[in-house]
N, C-alpha and C positions, 0 to 999 in steps of 0.2 A: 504494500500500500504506500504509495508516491504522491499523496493529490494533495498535502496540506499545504498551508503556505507560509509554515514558522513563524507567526507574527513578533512572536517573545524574542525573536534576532535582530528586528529590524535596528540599523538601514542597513544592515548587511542581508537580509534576509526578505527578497522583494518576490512580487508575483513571478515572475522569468527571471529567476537564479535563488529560490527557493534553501530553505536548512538543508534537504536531504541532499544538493547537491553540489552543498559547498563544500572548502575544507575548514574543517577546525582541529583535525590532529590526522597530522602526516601529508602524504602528498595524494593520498585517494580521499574523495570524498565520501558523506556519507552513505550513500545507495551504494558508493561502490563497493566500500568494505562490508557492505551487510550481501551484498553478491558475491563479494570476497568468500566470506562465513559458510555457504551454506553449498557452494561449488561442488566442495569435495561430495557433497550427498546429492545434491539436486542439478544434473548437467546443464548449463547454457538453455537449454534446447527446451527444457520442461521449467523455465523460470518464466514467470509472467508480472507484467506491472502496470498496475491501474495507475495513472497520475493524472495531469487534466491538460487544455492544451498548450499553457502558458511553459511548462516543461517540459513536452512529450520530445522535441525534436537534442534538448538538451540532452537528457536520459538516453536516448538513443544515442547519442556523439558519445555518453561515458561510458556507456554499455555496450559497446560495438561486439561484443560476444554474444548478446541474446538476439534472437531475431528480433527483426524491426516492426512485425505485425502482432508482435507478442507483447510490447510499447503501448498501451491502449490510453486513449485521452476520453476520461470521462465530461460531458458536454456540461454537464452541472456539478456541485457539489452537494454531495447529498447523505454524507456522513460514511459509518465504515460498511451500515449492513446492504445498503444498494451495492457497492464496490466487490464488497464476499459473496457477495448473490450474483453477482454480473460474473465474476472469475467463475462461479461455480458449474455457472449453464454454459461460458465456452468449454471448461476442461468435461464439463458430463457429457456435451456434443461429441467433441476429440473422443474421449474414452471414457464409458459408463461406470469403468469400476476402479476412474481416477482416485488418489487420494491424495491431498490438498494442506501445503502449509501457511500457516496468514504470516506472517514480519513484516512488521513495519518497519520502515525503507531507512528510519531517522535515528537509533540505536546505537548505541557504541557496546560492544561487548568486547572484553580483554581477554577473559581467558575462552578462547574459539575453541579449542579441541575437548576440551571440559561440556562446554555447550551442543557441537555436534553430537558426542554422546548421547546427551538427553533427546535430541532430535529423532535419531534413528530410534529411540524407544518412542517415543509419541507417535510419529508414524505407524510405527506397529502397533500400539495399540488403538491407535484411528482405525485399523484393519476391522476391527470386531466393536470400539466401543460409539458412540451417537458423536459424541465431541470430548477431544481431550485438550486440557488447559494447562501452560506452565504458569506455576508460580515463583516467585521471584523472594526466595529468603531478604525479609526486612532488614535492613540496617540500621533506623529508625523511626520512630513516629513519625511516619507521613501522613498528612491529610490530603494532598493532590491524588494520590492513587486510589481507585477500590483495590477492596482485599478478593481473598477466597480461603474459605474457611475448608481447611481440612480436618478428618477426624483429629479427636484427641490422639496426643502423644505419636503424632507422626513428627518422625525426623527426614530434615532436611537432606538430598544427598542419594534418597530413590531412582533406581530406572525403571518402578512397576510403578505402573498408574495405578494410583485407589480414588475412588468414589469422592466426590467434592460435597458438605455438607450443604455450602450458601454460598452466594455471592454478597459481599456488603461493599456499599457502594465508600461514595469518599466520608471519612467520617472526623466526626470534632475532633481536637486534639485529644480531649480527655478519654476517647473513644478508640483511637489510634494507640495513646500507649498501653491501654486495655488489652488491646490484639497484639501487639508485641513483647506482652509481657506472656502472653497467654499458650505463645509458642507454636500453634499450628495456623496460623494467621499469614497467608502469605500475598505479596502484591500482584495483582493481575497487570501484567505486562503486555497484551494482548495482543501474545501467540497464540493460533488455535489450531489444531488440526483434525480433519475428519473426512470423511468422502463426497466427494463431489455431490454427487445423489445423495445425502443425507443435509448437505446445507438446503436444498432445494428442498427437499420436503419438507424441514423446519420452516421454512419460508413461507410454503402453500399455509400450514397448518397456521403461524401467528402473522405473517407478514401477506396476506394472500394479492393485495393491489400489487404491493410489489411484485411479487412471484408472477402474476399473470402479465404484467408489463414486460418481465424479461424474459417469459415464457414465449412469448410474440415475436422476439429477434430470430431471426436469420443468423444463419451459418457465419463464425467470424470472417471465415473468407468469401462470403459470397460480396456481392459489389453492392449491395443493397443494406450491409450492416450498417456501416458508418451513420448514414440519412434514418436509420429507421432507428439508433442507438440516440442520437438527436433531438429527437420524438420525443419517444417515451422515457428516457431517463431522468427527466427533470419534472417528470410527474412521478416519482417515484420517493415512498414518505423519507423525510429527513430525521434518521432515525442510527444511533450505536449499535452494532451485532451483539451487544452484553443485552443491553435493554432488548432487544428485538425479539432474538429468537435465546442465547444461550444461556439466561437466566432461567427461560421456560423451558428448556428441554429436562428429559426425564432422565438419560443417563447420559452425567456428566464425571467425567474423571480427569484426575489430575496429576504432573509430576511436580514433588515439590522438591522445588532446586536446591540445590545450596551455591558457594559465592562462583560465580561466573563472570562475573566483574561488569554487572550491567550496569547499566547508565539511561536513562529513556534523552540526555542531553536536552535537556528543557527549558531552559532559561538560559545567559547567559551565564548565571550563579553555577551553574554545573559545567562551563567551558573552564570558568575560573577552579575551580575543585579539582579537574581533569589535568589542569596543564603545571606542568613545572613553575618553579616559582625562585624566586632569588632571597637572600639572607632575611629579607622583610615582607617574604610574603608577597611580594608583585609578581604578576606575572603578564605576557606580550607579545602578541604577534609583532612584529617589528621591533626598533628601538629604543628604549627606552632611559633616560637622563632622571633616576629619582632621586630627589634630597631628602630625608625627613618624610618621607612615606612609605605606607606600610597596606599592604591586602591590597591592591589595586590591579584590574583586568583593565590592557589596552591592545585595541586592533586599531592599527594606521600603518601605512604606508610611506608613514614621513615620520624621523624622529619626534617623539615626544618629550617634554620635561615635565614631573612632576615637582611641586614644592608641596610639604606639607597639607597633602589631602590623603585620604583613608579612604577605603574601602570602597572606591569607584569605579565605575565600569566606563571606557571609556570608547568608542567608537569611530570611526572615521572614515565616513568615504566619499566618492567626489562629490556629490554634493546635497550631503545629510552629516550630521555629526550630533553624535548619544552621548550623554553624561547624566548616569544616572548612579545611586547610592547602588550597590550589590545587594542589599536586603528588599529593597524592589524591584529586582531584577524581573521577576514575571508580570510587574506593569507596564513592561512598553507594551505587551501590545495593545493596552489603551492608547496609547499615542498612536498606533497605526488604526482604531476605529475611530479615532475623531480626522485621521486625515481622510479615511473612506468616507466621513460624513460632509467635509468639507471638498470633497470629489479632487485631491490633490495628486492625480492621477503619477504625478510626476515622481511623485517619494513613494509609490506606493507597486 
């Protein structure tokens, strides 16, 4: 899944050059290293990417090993469960008894061969189970993530899927260290996988406007897809695959991870977390002149000097520049809905 449009990065993070395919650690960005990740299991050839049209032609330049009809630009936005329902009727067309992994495209994971692992068991267990879910051993009390409760006294660190109690969605702080004191409480990072034919029939069953609108498409390669995907997908409800269908489904299992070195890279408070840093805590995409500063994230292209400021995030590009405290790092993208409201098409 390719279609967001990072708002939480801006000005680096624009409709046509989007988070997932910039760089923010190393020289591949990120769809690429998350195509990097999952190669060794999934060839080229069987990886598919829903994004929208603002990206499609960029993803295809970074991705020049997956085919290029395999690139799909959805016409609207319409959240993840049209997107998993749309993947799910080309691959059940291609092959009825495909079986289907979701990742989203924007991810940083560290330790990849620890992760593969868990991969090739969820697959297999998508063989025989409705939907299987990784969870994401907490680090701490988060309230931006839902959980999934698994039974009591499961330890982190399984490659057999067991049965998932609940899904709870984002919850108060007080709520949050509740679950991670509690121990089988883990983050929905929202990988899923299951059979092709089995997201579709979840679909008919709670989502059925949807399911009949992309029940209606044409063959991905016939010459009538494109016009007819146009149509009908922006009539299709704007709705979460958790909310949708995979809360209501009846058997749901789950691996619950242990550390894999995820990151969902969310703000820019999580680039600063990620990146190396000097004797006070700065750290810099380009150069940086600090006196008397200390916790500071900057992306420029032109040396910078700091004097005596703390904890700022600081951005830079031709012609936008971010300065914002690091502890609100997840309100810029207020600042990109008030320029969407002011139609400042130009920063946007």
């Amino acid at each position: 899944m390719a279609g967001g449009r990072g708002t939480r990065f801006w000005p680096r993070s624009r409709k046509r050059n989007a988070k997932q395919v910039l760089r923010f650690f190393g020289e591949r960005s990120l769809i690429q290293q998350t195509v990097d990740r999952i190669s060794p299991i999934i060839p080229p050839e069987n990886i598919w990417v829903i994004t929208n049209d603002y990206l499609q032609q960029e993803i295809r330049k970074q991705l020049p090993e997956v085919p290029k009809r395999q690139i799909i630009a959805e016409p609207a936005q319409r959240n993840t469960a049209p997107c998993i329902g749309l993947a799910a009727h080309i691959l059940n067309d291609l092959d009825p008894e495909a079986v289907m992994g979701v990742f989203p495209a924007d991810h940083l994971i560290l330790k990849e061969g620890r992760f593969r692992n868990f991969i090739r068991s969820a697959f297999k267990a998508a063989e025989t189970n409705d939907v299987v879910v990784l969870g994401i051993q907490p680090r701490w009390a988060e309230t931006g993530y839902g959980y999934i409760e698994f039974p009591k006294n499961t330890l982190p660190g399984g490659n057999t899927a067991i049965p998932v109690k609940s899904f709870r969605e984002k919850p108060d702080p007080r709520t949050a260290k509740q679950f991670v004191e509690r121990g089988h409480f883990f983050w929905n990072a929202g990988m899923f996988f299951w059979k092709a034919s089995t997201v579709l029939d979840l679909m008919r069953q709670h989502q059925p406007k949807t399911a009949t609108l992309l029940a209606g498409l044409p063959s991905v390669d016939s010459k009538g897809f494109a016009k007819k995907l146009s149509e009908v997908y922006p009539l299709c409800e704007n709705i979460s695959v958790d909310y949708a269908i995979i809360e209501k489904a009846k058997q749901v299992s789950g691996l619950a991870l242990d550390d894999i070195g995820w990151n969902d890279v969310g703000s820019w408070e999580a680039v600063y977390d990620l990146a190396d840093k000097d004797g006070d805590g700065n750290a810099s995409r380009g150069e940086i002149i600090a006196e008397n500063s200390r916790g500071n994230y900057v992306d420029a292209q032109k040396p910078v000097a700091l004097v005596g400021v703390e904890n700022l995030v600081i951005v830079d590009t031709a012609d936008a520049l971010l300065v914002a405290s690091r502890g609100a790092a997840q309100d810029v993208s207020k600042i990109v809905k008030r320029l969407d409201s002011a139609r400042r098409e130009e920063l946007l």
